[in-house]
N, C-alpha and C positions, 0 to 999 in steps of 0.2 A: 389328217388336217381337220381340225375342231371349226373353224370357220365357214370355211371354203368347197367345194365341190368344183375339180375340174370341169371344163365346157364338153358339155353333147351336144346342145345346139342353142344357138344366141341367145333363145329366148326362155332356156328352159329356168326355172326356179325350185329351189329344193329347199322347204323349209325346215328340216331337221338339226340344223346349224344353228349357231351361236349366235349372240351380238354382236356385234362390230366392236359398235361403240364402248362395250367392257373393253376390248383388248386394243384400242384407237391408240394411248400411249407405245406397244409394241411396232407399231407400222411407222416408219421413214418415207419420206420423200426425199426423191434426189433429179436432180436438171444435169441432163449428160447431153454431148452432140450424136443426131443419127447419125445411123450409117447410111444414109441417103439422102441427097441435098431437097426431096421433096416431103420428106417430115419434117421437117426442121430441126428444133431444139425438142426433145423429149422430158415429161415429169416421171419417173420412174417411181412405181407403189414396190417396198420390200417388208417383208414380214419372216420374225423367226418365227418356226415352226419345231420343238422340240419332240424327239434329237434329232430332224431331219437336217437344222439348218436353216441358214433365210431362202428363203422363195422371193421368185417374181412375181406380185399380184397382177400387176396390169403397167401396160407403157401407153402414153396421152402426149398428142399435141401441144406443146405449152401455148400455142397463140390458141387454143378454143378449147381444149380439154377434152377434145375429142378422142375415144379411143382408138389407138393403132393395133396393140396387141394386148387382146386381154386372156389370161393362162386360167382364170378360174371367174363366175356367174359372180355375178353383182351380189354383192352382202344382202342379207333379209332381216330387218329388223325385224323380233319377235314380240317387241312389245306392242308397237305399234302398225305390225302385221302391214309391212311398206315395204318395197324392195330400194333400200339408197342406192345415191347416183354414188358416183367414182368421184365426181367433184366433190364428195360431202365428207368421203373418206380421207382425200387429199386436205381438203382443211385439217380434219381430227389427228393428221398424223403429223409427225415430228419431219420440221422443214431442216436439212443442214445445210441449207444455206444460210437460212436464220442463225443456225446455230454458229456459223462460221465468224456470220460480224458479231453475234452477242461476246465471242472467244474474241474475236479482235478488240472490241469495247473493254474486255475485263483486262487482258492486256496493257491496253492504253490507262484503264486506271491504276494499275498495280505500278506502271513506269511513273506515272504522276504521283503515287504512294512513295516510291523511291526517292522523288526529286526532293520530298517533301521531306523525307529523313535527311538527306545531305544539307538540304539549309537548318535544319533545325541543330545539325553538329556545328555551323559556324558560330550558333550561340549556347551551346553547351560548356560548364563549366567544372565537369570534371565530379561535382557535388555531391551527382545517383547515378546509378545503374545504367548505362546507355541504353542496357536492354528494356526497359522500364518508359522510356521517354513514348509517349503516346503516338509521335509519327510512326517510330518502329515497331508498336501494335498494331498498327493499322494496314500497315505495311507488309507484316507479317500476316491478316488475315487475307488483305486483297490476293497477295501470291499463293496462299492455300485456296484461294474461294476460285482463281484460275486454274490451279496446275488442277481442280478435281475438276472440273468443266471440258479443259484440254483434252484430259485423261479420258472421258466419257465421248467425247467427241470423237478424237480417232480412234477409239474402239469402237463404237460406230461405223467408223468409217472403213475401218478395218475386214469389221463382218460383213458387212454390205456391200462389198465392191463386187461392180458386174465384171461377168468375163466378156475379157476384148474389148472395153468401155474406157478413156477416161474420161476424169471429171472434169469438163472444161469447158463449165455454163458460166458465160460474163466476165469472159478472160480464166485464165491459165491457174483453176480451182490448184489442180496438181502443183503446181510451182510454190503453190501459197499454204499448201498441206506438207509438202515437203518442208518450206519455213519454221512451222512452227513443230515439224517434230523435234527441229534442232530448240527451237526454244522450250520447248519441251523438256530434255535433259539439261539446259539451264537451269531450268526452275526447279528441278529433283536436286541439282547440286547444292541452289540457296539454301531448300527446305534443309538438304541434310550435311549442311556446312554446320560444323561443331567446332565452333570460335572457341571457347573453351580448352577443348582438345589440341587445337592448332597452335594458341599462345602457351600452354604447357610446353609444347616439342620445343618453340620457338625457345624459349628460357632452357629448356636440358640444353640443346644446342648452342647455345651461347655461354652457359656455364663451360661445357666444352670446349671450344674454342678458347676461353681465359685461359683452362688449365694449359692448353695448346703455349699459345703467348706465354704464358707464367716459366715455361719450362725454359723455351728459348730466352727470354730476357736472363733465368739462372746461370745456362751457361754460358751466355757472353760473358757474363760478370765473373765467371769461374775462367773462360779464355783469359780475358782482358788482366787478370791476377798472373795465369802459369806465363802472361805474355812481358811481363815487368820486366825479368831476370832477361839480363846478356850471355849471351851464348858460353862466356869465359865465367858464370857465376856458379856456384857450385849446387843453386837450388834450379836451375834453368832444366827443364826436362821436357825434350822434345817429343817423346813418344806421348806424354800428359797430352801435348798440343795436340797435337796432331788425332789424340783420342778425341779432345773436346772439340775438335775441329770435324770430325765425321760425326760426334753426337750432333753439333749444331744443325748441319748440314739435314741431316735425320729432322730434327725438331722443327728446323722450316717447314720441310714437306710436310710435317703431318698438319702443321697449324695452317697452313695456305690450304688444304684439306678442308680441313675441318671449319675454315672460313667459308670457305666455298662454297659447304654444304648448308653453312649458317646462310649466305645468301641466297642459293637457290632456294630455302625451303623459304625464307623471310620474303623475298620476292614475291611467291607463287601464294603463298598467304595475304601477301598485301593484295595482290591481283584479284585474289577470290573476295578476302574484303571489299574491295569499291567497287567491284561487279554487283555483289548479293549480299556483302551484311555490311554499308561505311559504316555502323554504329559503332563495328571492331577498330575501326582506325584508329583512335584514340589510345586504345590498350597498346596496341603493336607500337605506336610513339613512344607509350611510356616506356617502354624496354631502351631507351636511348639514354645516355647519358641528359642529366638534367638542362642542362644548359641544349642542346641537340632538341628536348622534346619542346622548349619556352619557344623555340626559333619555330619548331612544325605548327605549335601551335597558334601564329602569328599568320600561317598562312592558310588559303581558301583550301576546304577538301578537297577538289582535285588537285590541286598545288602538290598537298601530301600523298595521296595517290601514287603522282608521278616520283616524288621522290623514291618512297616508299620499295621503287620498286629497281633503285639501282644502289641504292643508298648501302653503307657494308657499317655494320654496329661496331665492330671489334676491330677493323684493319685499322692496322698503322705502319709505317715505312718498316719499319723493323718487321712485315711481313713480305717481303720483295727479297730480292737473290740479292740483292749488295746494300751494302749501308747507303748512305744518303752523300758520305764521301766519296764514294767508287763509282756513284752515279754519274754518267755527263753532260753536263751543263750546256744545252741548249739555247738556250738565254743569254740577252746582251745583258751585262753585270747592271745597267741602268734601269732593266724593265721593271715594268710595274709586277708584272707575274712572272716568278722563277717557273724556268721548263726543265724537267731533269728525264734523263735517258735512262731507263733500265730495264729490269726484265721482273716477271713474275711465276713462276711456274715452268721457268724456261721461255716465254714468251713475250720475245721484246715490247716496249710498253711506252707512253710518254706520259711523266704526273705535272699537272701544273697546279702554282700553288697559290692559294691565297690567303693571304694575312687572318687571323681571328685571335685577335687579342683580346676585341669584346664581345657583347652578344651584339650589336649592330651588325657587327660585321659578319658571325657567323648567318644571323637573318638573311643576310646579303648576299654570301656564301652560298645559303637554299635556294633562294633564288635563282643563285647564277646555275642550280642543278637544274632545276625548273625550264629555265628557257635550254637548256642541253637537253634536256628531254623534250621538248617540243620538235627540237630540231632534225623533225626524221627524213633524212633524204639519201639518194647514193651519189648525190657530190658532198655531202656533210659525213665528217670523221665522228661515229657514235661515240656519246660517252659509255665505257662498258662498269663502271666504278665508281664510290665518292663516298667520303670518308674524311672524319676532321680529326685528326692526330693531333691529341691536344699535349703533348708533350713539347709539339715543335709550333704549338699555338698557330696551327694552319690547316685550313681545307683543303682537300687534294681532290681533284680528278684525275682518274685514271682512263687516259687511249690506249686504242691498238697502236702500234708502233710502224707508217708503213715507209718501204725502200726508200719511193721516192723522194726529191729533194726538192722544193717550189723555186728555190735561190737558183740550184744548178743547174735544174731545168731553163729558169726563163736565161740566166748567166749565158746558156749554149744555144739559144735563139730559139728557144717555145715560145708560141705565139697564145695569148691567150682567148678563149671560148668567145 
């Protein structure tokens, strides 16, 4: 130990030691609860010591600074040939408590950095670089200038923990150090989110998925030809059918597949987007048919957000287990919105449908995604899908499909909530 000399006796002084004040950055302060209700609250002095490790300098009273347990003789200044107090140490050294709210402050600007990109996309125009817009430098620097603060912190806090001690001076330190380890690998996933890298996949998988659909739509059209001829015609061949009837079959699954993967990954990218980079929201829009991105961009960044994150690029009914004919019609023929019965993957399903013959109405359509995603409860049917089949010039949402009936329920005397 280059500082310090264990205690022989209270008052002994060994002047062969070092400055303090040189190694003053190395030393921590830390505020733990005794172990006995007649010290109180304790300032804990810790110091690395290479390579032994951190040491306990001395534990003090916090109401007077009085020493409880002191492990090694008060520091000797050699310049000025003085033995300093323990209170003179405790200034010079690193408080983390200080350090805790300074990490809380960098925090709270880096979220106000953020707030700051999301309003700056509602008037973005598409013209430069999102990465480039000034909030998103800013933004970008606030969440490095925390996550390396963070980092130093609980490493810190890490080497220094007493044994048998927690931290839990002025409410429940532990509770709020556990906090921010989670925010913690938050801020590692911003930093090493590669927007880039993610709209690449996004695009291979969506190229995908066409070729998916491209095949199927072939061989309907190659069915719906072998299906012309009557049974009594001499070009009528039923084993053709029945081939292109198990290729179909085949060609669904892989495209509901490959949809599926389109969306999960498009989801979970949108998610990391408006978590840690919205400036990407804009690119992931543009992957939407044109008409699709006028409507997103019509609405507020979290508006897209939420769409963003159920919304399907590629579906259309002709990706469901039955045509749009075989489907059952739920709906009084007078409704405003057709409901049709069907399945998906094997999994019964309800689509309801709305009109988009213009862009008002697909706008309207967003919308009506919008307030479906708001509506998260367990008396409300989630939307799991949504998607505008612009072939049948209509928006779809897609439910889960359940038993119950609301009509033959209350019809057989359900009484309601």
């Amino acid at each position: 130990v280059q500082l310090f000399q264990p205690v022989e006796s209270p008052h002994q002084i060994d002047r062969r030691f070092g400055d303090l004040v040189e190694q003053a950055g190395q030393i921590i302060s830390i505020k733990v609860p005794s172990s006995t209700d007649e010290e109180g609250n304790l300032v804990v002095l810790r110091m690395p010591v290479v390579p032994y490790g951190w040491v306990t300098l001395a534990e003090f009273r916090e109401e007077d600074m009085s020493c409880v347990r002191c492990y090694f003789n008060r520091p000797y200044d050699r310049e000025s040939e003085f033995q300093m107090t323990w209170g003179r140490v405790h200034r010079e050294a690193l408080d983390l408590d200080s350090w805790l709210t300074e990490v809380g402050s960098l925090l709270g600007e880096l979220s106000e950095a953020q707030e700051n990109v999301k309003e700056a996309l509602q008037h973005y125009d598409n013209s430069s670089d999102p990465l480039a817009l000034p909030s998103v430098v800013a933004r970008n620097a606030a969440r490095s200038k925390a996550t390396d603060k963070l980092v130093t912190f609980l490493s810190l806090l890490d080497d220094t923990k007493l044994e048998g001690k927690s931290w839990k001076f002025d409410g429940d330190r532990q509770k709020q150090v556990d906090v921010l380890r989670l925010r913690l690998d938050g801020l590692k996933v911003g930093t090493e989110f590669l927007a880039s890298e993610k709209i690449g996949k996004l695009k291979e998988q969506r190229r995908n998925t066409r070729d998916h659909l491209q095949k199927v739509e072939d061989i309907q059209h190659d069915l719906k030809k072998a299906r012309r001829y009557d049974e009594d015609e001499d070009d009528y061949n039923p084993e053709k059918i029945q081939k292109l009837e198990r290729k179909l079959k085949k060609a669904k699954t892989d495209a509901q597949q490959a949809e599926k993967d389109l969306q999960k990954l498009k989801a979970e990218t949108s998610k990391l987007a408006s978590e840690h980079a919205p400036e990407m929201l804009p690119a992931i829009a543009s992957l939407f048919q044109k008409e699709i991105k006028q409507a997103l961009n019509n609405l507020k960044n979290v508006s897209q957000a939420r769409i963003l994150q159920v919304f399907s690029m590629d579906r259309s009914l002709m990706s469901y287990d039955q045509t749009r004919e075989d489907m059952k019609q739920m709906s009084k023929p007078q409704a405003r919105h057709k409901i049709l019965e069907g399945s998906y993957q094997g999994y019964p399903c309800v689509l309801k449908f709305f009109d988009t013959e213009n862009h008002s109405s697909i706008t309207n359509f967003m919308k009506e995604v919008v307030l479906h995603e708001k509506l998260k409860s367990p008396l409300v049917v989630e939307l799991q899908a949504a998607f505008v089949d612009f072939s049948l010039h209509a928006g779809v949402l897609h439910f889960k499909r359940y038993k119950c009936d609301m009509h033959q329920w209350a019809s057989a005397g359900g009484k309601t909530i």
